[in-house]
C-alpha positions in Angstrom: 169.9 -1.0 100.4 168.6 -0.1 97.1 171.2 1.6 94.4 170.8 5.1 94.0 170.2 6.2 90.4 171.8 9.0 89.2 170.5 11.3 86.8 172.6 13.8 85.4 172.0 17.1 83.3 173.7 15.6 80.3 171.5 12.5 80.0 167.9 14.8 80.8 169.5 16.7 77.5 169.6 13.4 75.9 166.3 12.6 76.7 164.7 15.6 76.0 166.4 15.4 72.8 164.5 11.9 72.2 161.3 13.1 73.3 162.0 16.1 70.7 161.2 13.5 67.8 159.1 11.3 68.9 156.7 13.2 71.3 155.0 15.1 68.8 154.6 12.4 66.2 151.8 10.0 68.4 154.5 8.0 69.9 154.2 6.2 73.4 155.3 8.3 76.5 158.5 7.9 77.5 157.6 7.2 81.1 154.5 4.9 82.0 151.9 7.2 84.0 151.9 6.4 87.7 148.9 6.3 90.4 148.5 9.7 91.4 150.7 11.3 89.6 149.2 14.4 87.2 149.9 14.3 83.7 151.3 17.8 84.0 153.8 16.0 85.4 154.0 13.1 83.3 153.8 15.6 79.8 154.1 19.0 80.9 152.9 21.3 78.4 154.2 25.0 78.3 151.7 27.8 79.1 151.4 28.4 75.4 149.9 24.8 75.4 152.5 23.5 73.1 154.5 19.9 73.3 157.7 19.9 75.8 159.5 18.8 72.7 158.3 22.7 71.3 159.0 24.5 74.8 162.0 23.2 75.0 164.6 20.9 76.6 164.5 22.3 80.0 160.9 22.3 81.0 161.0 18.6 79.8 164.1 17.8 82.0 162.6 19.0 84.6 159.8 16.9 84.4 161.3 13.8 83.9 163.2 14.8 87.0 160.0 14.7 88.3 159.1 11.7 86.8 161.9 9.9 88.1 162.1 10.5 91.3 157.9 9.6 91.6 155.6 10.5 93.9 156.6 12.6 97.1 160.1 12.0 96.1 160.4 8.8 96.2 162.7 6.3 94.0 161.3 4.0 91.6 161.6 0.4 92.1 163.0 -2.5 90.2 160.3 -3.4 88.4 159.6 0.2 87.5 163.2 0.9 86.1 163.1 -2.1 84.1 159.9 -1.1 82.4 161.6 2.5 82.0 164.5 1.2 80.1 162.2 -1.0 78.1 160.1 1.5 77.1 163.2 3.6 76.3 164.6 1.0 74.1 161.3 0.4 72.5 160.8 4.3 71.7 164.7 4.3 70.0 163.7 1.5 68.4 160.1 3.0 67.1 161.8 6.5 66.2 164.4 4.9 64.1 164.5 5.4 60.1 162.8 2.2 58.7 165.1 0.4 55.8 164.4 0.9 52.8 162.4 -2.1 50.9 165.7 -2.5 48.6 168.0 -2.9 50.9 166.4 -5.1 53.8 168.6 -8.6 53.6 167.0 -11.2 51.4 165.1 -9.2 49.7 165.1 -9.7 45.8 166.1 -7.4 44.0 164.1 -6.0 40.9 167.1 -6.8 38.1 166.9 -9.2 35.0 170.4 -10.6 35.1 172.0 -10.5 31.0 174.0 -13.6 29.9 175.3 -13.7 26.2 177.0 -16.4 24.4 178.4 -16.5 20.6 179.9 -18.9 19.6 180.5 -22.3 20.2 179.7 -24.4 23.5 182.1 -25.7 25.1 183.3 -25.7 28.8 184.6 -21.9 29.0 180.8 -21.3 28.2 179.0 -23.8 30.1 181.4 -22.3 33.0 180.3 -19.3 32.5 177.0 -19.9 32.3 176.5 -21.9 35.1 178.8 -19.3 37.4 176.2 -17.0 36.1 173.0 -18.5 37.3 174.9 -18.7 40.8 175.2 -15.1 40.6 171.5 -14.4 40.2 170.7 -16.5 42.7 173.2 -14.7 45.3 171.6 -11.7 43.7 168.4 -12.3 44.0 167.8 -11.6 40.5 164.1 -12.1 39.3 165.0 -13.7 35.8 167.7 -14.2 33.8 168.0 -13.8 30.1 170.7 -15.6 27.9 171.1 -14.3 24.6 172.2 -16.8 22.1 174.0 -17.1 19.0 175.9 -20.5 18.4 176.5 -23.0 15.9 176.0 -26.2 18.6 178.5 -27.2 20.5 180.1 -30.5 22.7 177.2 -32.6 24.2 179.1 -32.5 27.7 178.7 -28.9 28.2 175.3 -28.7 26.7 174.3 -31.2 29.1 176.1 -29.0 32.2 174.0 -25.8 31.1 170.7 -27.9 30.9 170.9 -29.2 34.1 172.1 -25.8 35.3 168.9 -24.4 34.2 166.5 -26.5 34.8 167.8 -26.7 38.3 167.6 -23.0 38.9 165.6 -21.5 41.4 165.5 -18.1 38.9 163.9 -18.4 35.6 165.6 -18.6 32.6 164.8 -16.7 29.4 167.0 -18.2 26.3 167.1 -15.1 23.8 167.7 -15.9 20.0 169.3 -12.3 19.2 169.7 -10.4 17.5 168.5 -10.4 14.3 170.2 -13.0 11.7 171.3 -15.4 14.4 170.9 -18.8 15.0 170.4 -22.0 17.5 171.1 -24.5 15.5 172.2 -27.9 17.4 173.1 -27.7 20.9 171.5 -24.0 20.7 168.0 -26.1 20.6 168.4 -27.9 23.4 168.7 -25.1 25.3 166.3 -23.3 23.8 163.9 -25.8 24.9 165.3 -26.3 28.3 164.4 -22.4 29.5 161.6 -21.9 31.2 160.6 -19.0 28.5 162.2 -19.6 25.0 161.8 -16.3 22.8 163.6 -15.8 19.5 164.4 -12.3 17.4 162.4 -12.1 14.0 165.3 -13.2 11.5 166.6 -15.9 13.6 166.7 -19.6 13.3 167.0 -23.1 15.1 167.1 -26.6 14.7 169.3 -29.1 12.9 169.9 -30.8 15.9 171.4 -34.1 14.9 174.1 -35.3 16.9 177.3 -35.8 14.7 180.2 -38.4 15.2 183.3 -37.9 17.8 186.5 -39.6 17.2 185.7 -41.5 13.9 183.6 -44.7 13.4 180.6 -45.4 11.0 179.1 -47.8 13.0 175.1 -47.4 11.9 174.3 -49.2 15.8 176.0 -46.8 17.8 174.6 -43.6 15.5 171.7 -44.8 15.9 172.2 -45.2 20.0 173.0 -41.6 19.7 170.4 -40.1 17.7 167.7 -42.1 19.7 168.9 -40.8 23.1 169.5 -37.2 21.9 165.4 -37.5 20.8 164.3 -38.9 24.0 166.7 -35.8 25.9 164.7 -32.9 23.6 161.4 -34.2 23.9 161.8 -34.9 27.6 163.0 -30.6 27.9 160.0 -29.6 25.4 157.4 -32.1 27.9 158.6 -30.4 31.0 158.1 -26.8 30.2 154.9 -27.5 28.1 155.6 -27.4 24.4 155.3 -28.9 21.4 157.6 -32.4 21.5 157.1 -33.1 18.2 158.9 -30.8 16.0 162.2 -30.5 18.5 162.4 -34.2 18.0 161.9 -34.3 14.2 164.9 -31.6 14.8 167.2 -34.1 15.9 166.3 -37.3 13.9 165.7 -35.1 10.3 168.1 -32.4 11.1 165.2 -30.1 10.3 165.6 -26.4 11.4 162.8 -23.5 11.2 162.7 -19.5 11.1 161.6 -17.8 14.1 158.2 -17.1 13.3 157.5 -20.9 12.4 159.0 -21.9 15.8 156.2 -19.5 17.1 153.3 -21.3 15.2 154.7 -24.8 16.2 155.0 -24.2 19.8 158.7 -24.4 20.1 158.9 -21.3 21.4 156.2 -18.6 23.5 156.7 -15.2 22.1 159.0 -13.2 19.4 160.8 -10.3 20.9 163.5 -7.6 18.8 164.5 -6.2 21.8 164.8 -6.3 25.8 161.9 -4.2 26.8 159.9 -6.2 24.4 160.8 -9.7 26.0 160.4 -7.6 29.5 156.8 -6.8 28.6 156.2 -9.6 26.8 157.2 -11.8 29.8 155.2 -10.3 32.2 152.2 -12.7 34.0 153.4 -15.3 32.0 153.6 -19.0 34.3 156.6 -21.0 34.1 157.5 -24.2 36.0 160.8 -24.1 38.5 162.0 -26.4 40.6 159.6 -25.1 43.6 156.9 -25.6 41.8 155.0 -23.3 39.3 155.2 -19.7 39.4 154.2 -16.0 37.9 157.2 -13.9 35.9 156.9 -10.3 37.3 159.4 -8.4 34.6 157.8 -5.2 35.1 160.1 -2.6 35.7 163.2 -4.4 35.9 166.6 -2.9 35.7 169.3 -5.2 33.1 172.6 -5.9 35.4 174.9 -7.9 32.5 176.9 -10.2 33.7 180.3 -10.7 31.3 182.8 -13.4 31.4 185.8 -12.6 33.4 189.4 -13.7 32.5 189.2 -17.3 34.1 185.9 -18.4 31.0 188.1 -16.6 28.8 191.3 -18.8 29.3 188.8 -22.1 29.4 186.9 -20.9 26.5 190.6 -19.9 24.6 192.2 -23.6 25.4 189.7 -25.8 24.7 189.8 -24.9 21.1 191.2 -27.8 19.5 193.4 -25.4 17.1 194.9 -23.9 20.2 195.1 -27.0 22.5 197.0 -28.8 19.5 199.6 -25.5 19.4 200.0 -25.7 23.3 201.1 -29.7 22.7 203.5 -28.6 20.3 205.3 -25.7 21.6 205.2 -27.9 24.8 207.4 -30.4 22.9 209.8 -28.2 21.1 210.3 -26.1 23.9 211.7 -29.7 25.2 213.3 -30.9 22.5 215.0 -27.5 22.6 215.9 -27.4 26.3 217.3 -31.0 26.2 219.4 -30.8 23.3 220.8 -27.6 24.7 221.1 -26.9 27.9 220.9 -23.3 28.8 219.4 -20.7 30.6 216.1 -22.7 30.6 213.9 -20.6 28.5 213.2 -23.2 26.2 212.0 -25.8 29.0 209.8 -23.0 31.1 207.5 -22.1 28.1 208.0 -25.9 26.6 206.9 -26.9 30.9 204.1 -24.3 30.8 202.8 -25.0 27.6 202.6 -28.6 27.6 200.9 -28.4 30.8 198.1 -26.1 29.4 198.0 -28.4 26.6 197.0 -32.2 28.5 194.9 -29.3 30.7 192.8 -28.8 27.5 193.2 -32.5 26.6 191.2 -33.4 29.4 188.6 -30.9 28.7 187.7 -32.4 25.2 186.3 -35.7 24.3 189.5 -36.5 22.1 190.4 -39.9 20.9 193.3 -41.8 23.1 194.8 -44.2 20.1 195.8 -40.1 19.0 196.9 -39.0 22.4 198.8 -42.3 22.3 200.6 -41.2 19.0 201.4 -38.0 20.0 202.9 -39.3 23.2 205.2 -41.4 20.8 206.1 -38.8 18.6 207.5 -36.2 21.5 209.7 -39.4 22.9 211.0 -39.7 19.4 211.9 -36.4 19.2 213.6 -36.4 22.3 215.7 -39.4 21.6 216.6 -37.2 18.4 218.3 -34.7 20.8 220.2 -37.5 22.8 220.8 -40.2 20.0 222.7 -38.7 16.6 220.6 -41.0 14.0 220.4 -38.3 11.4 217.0 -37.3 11.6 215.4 -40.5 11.2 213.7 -40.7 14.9 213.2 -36.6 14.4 211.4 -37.4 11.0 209.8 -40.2 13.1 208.2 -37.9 15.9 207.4 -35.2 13.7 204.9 -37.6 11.7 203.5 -39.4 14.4 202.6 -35.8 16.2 200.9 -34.9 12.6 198.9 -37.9 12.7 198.5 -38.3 16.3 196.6 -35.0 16.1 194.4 -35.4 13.3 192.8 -38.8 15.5 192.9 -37.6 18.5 191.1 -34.0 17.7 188.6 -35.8 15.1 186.0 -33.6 15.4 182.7 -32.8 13.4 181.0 -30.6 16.3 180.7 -26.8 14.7 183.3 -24.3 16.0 185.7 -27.8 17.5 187.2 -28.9 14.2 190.9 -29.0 13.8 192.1 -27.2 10.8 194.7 -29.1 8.2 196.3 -25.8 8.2 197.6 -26.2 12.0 198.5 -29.5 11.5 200.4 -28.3 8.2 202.7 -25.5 9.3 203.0 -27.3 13.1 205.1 -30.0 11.1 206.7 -27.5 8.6 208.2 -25.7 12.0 209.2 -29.1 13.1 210.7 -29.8 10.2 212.8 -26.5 9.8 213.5 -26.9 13.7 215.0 -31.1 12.8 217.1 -29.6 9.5 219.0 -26.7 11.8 219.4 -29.4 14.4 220.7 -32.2 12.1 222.9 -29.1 10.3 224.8 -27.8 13.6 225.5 -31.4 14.6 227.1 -31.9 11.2 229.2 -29.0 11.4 230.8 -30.5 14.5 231.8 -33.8 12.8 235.3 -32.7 11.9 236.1 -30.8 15.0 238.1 -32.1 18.0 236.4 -33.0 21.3 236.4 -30.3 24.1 235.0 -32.0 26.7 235.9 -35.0 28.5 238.6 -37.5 28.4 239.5 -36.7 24.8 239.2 -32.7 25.3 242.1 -33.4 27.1 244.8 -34.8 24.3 246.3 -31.9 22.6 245.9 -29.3 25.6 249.1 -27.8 26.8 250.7 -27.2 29.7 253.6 -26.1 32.4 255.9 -28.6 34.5 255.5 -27.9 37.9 257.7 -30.5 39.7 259.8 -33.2 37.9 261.2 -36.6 39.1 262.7 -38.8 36.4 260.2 -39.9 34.8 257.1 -38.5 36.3 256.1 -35.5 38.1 252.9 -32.7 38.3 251.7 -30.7 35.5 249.6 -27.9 34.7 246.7 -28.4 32.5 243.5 -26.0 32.0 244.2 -24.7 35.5 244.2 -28.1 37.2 246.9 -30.4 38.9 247.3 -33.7 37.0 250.1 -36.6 37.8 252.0 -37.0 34.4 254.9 -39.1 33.6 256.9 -38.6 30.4 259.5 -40.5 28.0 262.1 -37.6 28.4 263.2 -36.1 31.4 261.0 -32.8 32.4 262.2 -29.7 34.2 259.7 -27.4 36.3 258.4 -24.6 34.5 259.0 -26.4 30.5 255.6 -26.4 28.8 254.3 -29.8 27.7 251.4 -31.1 25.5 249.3 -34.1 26.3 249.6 -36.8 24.0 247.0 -39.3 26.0 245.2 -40.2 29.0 245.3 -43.4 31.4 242.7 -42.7 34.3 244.0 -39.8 36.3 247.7 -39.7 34.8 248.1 -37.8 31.8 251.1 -38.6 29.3 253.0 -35.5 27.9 255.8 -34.7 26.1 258.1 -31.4 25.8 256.8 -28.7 23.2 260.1 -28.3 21.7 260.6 -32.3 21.0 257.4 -31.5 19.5 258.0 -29.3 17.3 261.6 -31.3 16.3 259.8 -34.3 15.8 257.6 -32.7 13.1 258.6 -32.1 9.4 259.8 -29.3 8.2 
């Protein structure tokens, strides 16, 4: 037996509230026409000739009562429900609100993406940077634009951002901005690995020559650098199309260029003073990406910046040598501190934190070992200061080999990673003024007697407790101790302790005492 469908008056209002929308607007019927059937029946249409959907809800749930139960009454088959319900579903699907172009998934959206670095490079930056290209991907940004002001920087984290960038499926747009500032070093080889390079009028790059880490003057391996950082700038200016020449001459010459030279040379494409400049500027221009080449469309787009959060901060704050140098040293008078005196642990929390931070920034920098080495030496020395009494002279010791240990291990001529003399300077004045106070309180404590131990124990006094000729119990700083005596005791005389054999104590009365000493 076939189901019996049931139809009630809450699901014809439903329907005729569907067919309210979508009947007048050209869409489908909501019920296929069937042989014989009139389309009176199939559309009924008031007597004023308007649309059920104007006549209202009741003439057209009547007729799709009609409709549904078919000719001479009859209930639809199988096949006919199905291609009811379909054509329901299809008519819901057709009357719903499309999504807007903005907001369909994957669709890109129409933003220019705003990096900005002064400063230095180093690996807050090239963090940064490289955590910002992710985001315009995920965004779907159409470029990016890095604005640039920096000095140079460390060679590993240039290197990081090039291949960042040259990797990116968004095009890249180094910005020399604003007006006065600079890409000198480093700050060329990214300029010349963008896939648009534009500079500010008033700006400059170049001097590109790569200077010496950790000491040495050996002429072969300068020259091993200076070769490869050629071959690396010409290689970026060859891949996106420009002039080769002049960005190599940059690196062996150290020669550097105003903006509008870099124009005429080819070492950049265009000159911008502000965003909506670059924006038009950029526009139809054809840059290379890793898909292959393609046509900048910068019409129109919104700026979204993207600014460092607290995480490139801290990496961009430690891995100054200055402050990485600090962190080593608090790290090893918070130590020194901690060990000489035990206490509450303050001193060995901050020392523990900050000498973590410290080899955490170590490892970040290209620094010399034979300095890490010395430094390494210099905080044992100190150490053994707080353990061995030698005056000062393992203090002294440490305090110079963390001075010098320093100085080679943070040898650095890259702009913005030098370690000043002045650090260095007052690091060991501290250290010094922290040795003097140490070597002071342990010579105040010379000439007093010992108040711990085996010999904190002659001279303490104490009360008989029980007495048996010549030995018996005593009571000394709140302890039970077996005693034996020259005199006979009585319980409850007070005694002093004269010495100490193991775990028996010798005493004698406090009044013999006192006889025995000269009036």
């Amino acid at each position: 037996m076939r189901p019996r469908i049931q139809i009630t008056p809450q699901t014809m209002e439903n329907l005729a509230a569907v067919k309210a929308v979508n009947c007048c607007r050209g869409r489908a019927e909501l019920f296929p026409r069937t042989p014989g059937t009139e389309r009176s029946a199939q559309r009924p249409v008031s007597a004023a000739g308007a649309c059920p959907c104007r006549a209202g809800a009741a003439d057209w749930r009547e007729a799709a009562m009609q409709q549904a139960s078919g000719p001479g009454g009859r209930r639809p088959s199988s096949a006919r429900r199905a291609a009811m319900f379909l054509a329901l579903a299809l008519l819901l699907l057709a009357g719903w609100p499309a999504m807007p172009a903005a907001q369909q998934p994957g669709a890109p959206e129409r933003v220019v993406l705003l990096l900005r670095v002064d400063g230095a490079i180093g690996p807050g930056v090239a963090e940064y940077v490289t955590d910002g290209l992710e985001h315009a991907v995920a965004r779907g940004a159409s470029l990016v634009v890095l604005g640039l002001d920096t000095p140079g920087g460390l060679d590993a984290a240039t290197r990081t951002i090039v291949q960042a960038m040259l990797a990116s499926p968004v095009p890249v747009a180094v910005w020399v901005a604003p007006r006065g500032a600079r890409a000198a070093s480093a700050g060329l080889f990214l300029l010349s690995a963008a896939h648009l390079a534009v500079m500010a009028p008033g700006t400059a790059t170049g001097a590109a020559t790569p200077v010496r880490l950790g000491g040495g003057d050996d002429e072969a391996m300068r020259a091993k650098t200076v070769n490869d950082a050629a071959a690396y700038i010409r290689g970026l200016a060859e891949y996106h199309g420009r002039n080769p020449d002049w960005p190599e001459r940059a690196v062996r010459e150290a020669a550097s260029v105003p903006a509008e030279e870099a124009l005429r040379l080819g070492v950049v494409e265009m000159l911008a003073a502000d965003l909506p400049t670059l924006l038009a500027g950029a526009e139809g221009r054809r840059v290379r990406l890793p898909a292959g080449a393609a046509t900048l469309q910068t019409a129109g787009l919104a700026p979204l910046r993207f600014d460092p959060d607290w995480r490139h901060r801290l990496l961009a704050f430690i891995s100054d040598p200055n402050i990485a140098f600090l962190l080593l040293m608090v790290g090893a008078y918070g130590l020194l501190l901690e060990f000489a005196s035990p206490g509450i642990g303050v001193g060995g929390v901050v020392g523990g934190i900050a000498l973590v931070l410290g080899l955490f920034a170590v490892n970040l920098l290209p620094v010399d070992v034979t300095g890490l080495a010395l430094m390494g030496l210099g905080i044992a020395l100190l150490v053994a200061e707080a353990f061995i009494p030698a005056f000062g002279v393992l203090g002294v010791g440490g305090l110079a080999a963390l001075a010098l240990g320093g100085a080679i291990a943070f040898d650095f001529e890259v702009p913005g990673f030098q370690l000043s003399p002045w650090v260095i300077g007052w690091s060991a004045v501290l250290g010094g003024l922290l040795l003097l106070a140490t070597i002071r309180a342990v010579w105040r404590t010379r000439g007093r007697p010992a108040v711990t131990g085996g010999q904190g124990m002659i001279g303490a006094r104490g009360k008989v407790l029980s007495w048996n000729g010549g030995t018996g119990v005593v009571l000394v700083h709140g302890e039970r101790w077996a005693a034996e005596a020259e005199t006979a005791l009585s319980p409850g005389q007070a005694v002093r302790v004269t010495s100490r054999r193991g775990l028996r104590l010798e005493v004698t009365s406090e009044a013999d005492r006192k006889g025995a000493q000269p009036s």
